[in-house]
VOBA-1610 file (N, C-alpha, C; in pm, whole numbers, padded with zeros to 5 digits, always signed):
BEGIN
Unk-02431-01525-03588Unk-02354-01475-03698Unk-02220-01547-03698Unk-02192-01594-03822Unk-02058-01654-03846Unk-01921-01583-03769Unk-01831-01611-03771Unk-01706-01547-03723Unk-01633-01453-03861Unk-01654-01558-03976Unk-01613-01489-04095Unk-01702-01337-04155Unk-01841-01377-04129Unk-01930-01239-04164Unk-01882-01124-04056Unk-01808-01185-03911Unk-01792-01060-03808Unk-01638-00999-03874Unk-01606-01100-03964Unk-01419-00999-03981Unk-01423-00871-04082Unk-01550-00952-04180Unk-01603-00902-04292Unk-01648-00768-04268Unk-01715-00757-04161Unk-01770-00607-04128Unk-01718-00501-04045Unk-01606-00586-03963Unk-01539-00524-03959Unk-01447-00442-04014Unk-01389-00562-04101Unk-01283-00468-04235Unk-01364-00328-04306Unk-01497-00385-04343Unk-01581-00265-04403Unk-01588-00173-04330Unk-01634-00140-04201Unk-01627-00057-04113Unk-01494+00057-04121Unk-01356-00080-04094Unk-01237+00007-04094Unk-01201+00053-04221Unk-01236+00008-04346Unk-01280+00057-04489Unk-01313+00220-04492Unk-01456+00206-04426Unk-01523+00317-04396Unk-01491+00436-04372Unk-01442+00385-04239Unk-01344+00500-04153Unk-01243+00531-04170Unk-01190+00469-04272Unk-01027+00530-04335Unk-01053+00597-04477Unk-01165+00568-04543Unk-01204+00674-04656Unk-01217+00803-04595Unk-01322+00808-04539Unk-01373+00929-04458Unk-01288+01006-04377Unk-01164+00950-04315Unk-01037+00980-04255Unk-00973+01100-04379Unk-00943+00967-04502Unk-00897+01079-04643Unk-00969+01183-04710Unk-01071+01179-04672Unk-01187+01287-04736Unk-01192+01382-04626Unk-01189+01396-04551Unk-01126+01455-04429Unk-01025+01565-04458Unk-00902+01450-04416Unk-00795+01485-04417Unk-00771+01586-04561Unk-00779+01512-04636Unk-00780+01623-04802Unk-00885+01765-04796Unk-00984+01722-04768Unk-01071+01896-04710Unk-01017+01961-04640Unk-00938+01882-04527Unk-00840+02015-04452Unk-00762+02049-04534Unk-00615+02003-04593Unk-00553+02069-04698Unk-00613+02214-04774Unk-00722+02116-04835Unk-00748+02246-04962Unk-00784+02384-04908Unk-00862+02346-04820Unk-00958+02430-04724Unk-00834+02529-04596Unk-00696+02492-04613Unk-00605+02569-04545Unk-00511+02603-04633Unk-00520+02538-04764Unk-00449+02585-04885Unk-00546+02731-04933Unk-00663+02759-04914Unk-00722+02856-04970Unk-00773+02924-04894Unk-00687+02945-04737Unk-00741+03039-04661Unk-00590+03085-04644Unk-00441+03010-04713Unk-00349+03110-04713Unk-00360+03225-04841Unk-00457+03165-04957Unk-00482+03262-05063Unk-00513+03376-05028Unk-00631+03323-04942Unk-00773+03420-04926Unk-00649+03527-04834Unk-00542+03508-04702Unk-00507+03612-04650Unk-00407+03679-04750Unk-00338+03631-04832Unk-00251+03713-04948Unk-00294+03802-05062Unk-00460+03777-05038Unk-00537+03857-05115Unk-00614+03956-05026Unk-00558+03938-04905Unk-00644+04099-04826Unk-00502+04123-04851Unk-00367+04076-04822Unk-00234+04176-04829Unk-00253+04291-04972Unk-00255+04219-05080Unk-00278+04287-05218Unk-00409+04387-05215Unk-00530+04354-05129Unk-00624+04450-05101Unk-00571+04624-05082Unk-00501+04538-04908Unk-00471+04643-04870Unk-00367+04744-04951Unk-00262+04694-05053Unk-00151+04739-05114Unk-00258+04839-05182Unk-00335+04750-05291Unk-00469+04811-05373Unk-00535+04959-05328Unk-00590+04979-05176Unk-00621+05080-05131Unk-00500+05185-05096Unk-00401+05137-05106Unk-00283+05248-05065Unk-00239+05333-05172Unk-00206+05190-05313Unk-00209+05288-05440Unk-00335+05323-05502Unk-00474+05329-05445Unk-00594+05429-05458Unk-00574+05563-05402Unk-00529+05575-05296Unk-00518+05658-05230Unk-00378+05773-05255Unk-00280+05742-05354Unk-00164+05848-05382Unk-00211+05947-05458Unk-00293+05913-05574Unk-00318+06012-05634Unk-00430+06145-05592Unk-00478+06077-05449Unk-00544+06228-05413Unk-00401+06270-05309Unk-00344+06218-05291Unk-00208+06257-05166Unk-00149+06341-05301Unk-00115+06341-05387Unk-00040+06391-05478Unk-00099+06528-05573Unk-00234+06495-05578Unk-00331+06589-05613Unk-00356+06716-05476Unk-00346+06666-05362Unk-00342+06750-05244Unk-00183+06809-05253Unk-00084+06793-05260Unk+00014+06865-05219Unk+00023+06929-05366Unk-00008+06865-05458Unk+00052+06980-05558Unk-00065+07102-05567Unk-00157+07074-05534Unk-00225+07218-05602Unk-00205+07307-05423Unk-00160+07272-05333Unk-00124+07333-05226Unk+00033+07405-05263Unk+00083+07333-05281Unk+00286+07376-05281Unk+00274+07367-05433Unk+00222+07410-05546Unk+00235+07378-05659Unk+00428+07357-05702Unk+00415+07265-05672Unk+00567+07195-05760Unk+00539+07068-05747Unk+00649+07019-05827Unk+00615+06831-05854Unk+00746+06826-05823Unk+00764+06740-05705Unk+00902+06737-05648Unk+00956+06589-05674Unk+01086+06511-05660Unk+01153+06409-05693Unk+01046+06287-05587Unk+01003+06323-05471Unk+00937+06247-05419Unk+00821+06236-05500Unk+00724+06307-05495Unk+00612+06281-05626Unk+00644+06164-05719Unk+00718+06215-05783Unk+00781+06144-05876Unk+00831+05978-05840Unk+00882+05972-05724Unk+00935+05828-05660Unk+00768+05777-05604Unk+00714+05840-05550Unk+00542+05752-05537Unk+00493+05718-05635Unk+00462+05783-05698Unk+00408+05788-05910Unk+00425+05652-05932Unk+00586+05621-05930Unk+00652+05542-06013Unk+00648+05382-05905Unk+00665+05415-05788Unk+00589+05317-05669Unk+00473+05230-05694Unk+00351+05342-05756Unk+00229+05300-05782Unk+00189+05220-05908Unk+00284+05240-06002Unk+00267+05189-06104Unk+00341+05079-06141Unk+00462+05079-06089Unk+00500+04952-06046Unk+00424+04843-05950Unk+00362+04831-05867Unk+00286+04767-05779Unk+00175+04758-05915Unk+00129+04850-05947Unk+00004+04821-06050Unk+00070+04699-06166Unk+00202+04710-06209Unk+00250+04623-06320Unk+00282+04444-06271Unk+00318+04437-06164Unk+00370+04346-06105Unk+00284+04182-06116Unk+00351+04092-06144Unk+00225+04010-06237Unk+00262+03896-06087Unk+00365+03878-06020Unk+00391+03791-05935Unk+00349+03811-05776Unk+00343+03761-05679Unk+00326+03750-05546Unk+00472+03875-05523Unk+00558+03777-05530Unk+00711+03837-05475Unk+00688+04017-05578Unk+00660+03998-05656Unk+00678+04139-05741Unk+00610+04228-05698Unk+00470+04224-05644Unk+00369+04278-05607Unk+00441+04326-05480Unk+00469+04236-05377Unk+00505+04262-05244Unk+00621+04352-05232Unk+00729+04342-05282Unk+00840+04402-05304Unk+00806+04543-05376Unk+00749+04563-05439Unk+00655+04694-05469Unk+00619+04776-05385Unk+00506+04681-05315Unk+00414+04730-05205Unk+00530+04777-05118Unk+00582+04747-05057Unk+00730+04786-04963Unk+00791+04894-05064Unk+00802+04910-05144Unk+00893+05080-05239Unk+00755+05131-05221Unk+00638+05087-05267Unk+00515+05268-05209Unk+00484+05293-05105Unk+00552+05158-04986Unk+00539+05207-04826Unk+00665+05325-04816Unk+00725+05273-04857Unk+00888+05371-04840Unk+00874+05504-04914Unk+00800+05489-05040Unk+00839+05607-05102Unk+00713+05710-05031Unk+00594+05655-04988Unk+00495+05717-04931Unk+00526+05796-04774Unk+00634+05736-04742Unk+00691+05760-04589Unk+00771+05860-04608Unk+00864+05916-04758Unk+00917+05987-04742Unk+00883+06101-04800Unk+00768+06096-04906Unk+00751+06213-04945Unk+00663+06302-04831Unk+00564+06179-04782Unk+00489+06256-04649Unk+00628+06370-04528Unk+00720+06290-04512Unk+00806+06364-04455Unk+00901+06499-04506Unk+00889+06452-04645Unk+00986+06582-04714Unk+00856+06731-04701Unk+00735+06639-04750Unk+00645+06761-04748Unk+00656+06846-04608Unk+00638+06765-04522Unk+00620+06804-04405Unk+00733+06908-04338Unk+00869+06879-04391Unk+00958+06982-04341Unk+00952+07101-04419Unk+00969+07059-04576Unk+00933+07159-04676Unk+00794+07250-04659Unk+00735+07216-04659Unk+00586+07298-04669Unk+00515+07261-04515Unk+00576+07315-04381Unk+00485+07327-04299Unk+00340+07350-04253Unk+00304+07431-04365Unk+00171+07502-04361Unk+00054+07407-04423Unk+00123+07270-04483Unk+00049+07228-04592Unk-00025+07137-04430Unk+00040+07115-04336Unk+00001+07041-04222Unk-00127+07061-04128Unk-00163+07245-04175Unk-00286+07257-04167Unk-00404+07238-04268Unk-00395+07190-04321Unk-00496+07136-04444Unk-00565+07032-04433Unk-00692+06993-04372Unk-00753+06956-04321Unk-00740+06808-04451Unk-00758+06815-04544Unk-00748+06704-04604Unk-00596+06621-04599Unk-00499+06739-04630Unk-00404+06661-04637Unk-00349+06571-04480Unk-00426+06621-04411Unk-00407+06554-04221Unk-00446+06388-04289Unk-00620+06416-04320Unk-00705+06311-04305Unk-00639+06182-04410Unk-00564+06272-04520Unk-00513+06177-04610Unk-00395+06091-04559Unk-00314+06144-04537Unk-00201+06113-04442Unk-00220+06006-04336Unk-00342+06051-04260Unk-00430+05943-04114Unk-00441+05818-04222Unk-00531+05812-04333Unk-00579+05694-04409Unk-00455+05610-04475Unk-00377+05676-04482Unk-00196+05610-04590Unk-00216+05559-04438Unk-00163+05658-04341Unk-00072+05568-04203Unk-00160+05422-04179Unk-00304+05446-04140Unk-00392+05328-04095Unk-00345+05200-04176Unk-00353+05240-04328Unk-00373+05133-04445Unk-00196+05099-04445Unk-00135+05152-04421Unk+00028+05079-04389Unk-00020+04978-04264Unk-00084+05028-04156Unk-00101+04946-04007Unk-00174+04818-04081Unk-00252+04838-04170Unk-00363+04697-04237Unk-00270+04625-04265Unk-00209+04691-04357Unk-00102+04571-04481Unk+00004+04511-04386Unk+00050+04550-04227Unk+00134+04455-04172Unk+00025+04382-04096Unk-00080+04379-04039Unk-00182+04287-03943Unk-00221+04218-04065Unk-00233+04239-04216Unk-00256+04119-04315Unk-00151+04050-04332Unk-00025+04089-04364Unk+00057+03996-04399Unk+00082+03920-04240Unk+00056+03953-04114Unk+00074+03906-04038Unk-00039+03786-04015Unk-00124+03769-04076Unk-00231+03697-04104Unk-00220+03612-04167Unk-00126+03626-04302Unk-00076+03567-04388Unk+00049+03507-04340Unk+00124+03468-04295Unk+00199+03434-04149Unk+00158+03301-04106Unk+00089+03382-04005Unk-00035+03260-03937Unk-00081+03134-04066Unk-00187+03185-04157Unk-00229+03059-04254Unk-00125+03014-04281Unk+00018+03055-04305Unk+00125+02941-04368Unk+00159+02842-04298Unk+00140+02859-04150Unk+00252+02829-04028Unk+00101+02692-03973Unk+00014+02759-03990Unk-00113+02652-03966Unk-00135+02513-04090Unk-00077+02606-04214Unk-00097+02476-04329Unk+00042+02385-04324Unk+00165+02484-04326Unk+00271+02384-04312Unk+00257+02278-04148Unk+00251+02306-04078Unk+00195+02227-03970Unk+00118+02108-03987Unk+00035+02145-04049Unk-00083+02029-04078Unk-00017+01956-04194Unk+00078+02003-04260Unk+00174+01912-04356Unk+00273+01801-04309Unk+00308+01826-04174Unk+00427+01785-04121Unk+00384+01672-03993Unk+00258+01712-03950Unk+00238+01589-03823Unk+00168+01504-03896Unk+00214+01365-03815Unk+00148+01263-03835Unk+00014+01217-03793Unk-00081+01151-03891Unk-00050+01116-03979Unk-00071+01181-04122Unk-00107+01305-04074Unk-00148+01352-04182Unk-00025+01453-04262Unk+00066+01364-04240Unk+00182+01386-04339Unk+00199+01273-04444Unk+00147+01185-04425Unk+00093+01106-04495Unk+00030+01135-04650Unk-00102+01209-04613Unk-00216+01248-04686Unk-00127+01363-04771Unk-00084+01430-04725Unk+00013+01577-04729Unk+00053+01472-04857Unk+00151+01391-04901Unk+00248+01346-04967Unk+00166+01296-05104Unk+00077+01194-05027Unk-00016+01147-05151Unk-00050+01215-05188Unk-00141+01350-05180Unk-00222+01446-05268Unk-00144+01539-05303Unk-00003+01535-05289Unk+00053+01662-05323Unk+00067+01791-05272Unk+00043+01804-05158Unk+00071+01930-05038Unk+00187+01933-04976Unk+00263+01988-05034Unk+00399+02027-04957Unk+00422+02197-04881Unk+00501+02198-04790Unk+00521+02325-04746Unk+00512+02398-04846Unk+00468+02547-04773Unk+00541+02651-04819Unk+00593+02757-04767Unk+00673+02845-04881Unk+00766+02939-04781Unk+00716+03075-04675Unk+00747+03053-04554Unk+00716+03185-04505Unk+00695+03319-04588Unk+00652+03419-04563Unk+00691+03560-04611Unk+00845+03566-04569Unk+00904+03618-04635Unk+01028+03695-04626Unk+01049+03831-04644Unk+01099+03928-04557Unk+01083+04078-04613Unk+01263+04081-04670Unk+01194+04203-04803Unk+01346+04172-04872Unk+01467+04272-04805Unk+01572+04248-04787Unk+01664+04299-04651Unk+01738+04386-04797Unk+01707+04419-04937Unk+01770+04489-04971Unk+01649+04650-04981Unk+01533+04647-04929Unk+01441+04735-04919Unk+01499+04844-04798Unk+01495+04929-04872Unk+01521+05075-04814Unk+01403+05148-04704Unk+01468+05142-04592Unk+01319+05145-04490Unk+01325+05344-04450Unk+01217+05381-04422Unk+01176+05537-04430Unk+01113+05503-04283Unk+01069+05639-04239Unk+01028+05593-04078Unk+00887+05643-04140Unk+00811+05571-04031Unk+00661+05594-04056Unk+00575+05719-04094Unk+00435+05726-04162Unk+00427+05855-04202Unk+00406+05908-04038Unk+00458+06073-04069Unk+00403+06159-03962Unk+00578+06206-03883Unk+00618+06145-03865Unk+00742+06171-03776Unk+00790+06267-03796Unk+00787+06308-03990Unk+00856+06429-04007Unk+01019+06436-03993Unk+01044+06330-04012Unk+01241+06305-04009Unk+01220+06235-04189Unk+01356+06356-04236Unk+01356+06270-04375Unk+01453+06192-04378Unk+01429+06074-04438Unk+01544+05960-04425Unk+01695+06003-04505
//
């Protein structure tokens, strides 16, 4: 074989292996671009099951303590906000006012209406809010992780490279908003 047919196949070779490098490299992107979706959409899940769950919390204390108290009223308005919210940031910042407002009406009830604490539903309801608050931080903590794994894979070489050509740039951590009014967890029974 010539010397010229051996450069020839070589180049093709390294041809080869540098397509397949970019086809690669670009499948990782997308494929860690849509597993930070996929965890920001169990966060909104979990938000989803929390505002499922007020209106039997709300349906339980009122036909127990029949009054509709200012807390009621601050979950209500929690839930339907989170329901209106058309953005990531809007949604989340939501979700954080029906964690808060859910933390405190559980607590107002609880000093106010002692008795309501034996009510076998309102326990179990209360257990399911607390759990589904524990979800929505191990998701967004999930959601965390996929950012910190995709920006990573944005930033080393060489596949910061690939990152640039196809258009993959960082993105921003979660941020929790420091003007959110924090309530202590359900159950404690301290009103903020």
């Amino acid at each position: 074989m010539k010397t010229s047919t051996k450069i020839w196949i070589g180049v093709a070779i390294v041809a080869v292996l540098l397509i397949f490098w970019i086809i690669g490299g670009y499948n990782t992107f997308v494929s860690l671009d849509q597993n930070i979706n996929s965890k920001w959409s169990e966060v909104e899940n979990q938000y989803q099951r929390q505002a499922d769950l007020i209106p039997n919390l709300v349906s339980i204390v009122s036909s127990a303590v029949k009054v509709e108290t200012n807390f009621t009223l601050s979950v209500v308005q929690a839930r339907t906000n989170w329901q209106a919210a058309t953005t990531q940031a809007q949604k989340d910042q939501a979700g954080v006012e029906m964690n808060n407002g859910i933390g405190a009406f559980v607590n107002a009830v609880a000093e106010a209406y002692p008795t309501l604490q034996a009510n076998k539903q309102y326990i179990a309801l209360t257990d399911e809010l607390s759990g589904t608050q524990n979800r929505i931080t191990v998701a967004r903590g999930e959601y965390i992780k996929s950012i910190q794994a995709y920006n990573t894979a944005t930033k080393r070489f060489p596949s910061n490279i690939l990152a640039k050509v196809f258009g993959f740039s960082g993105k921003d951590y979660y941020k929790a908003d420091v003007n959110a009014i924090t309530t202590p967890s359900l159950g404690t029974g301290i009103l903020p």
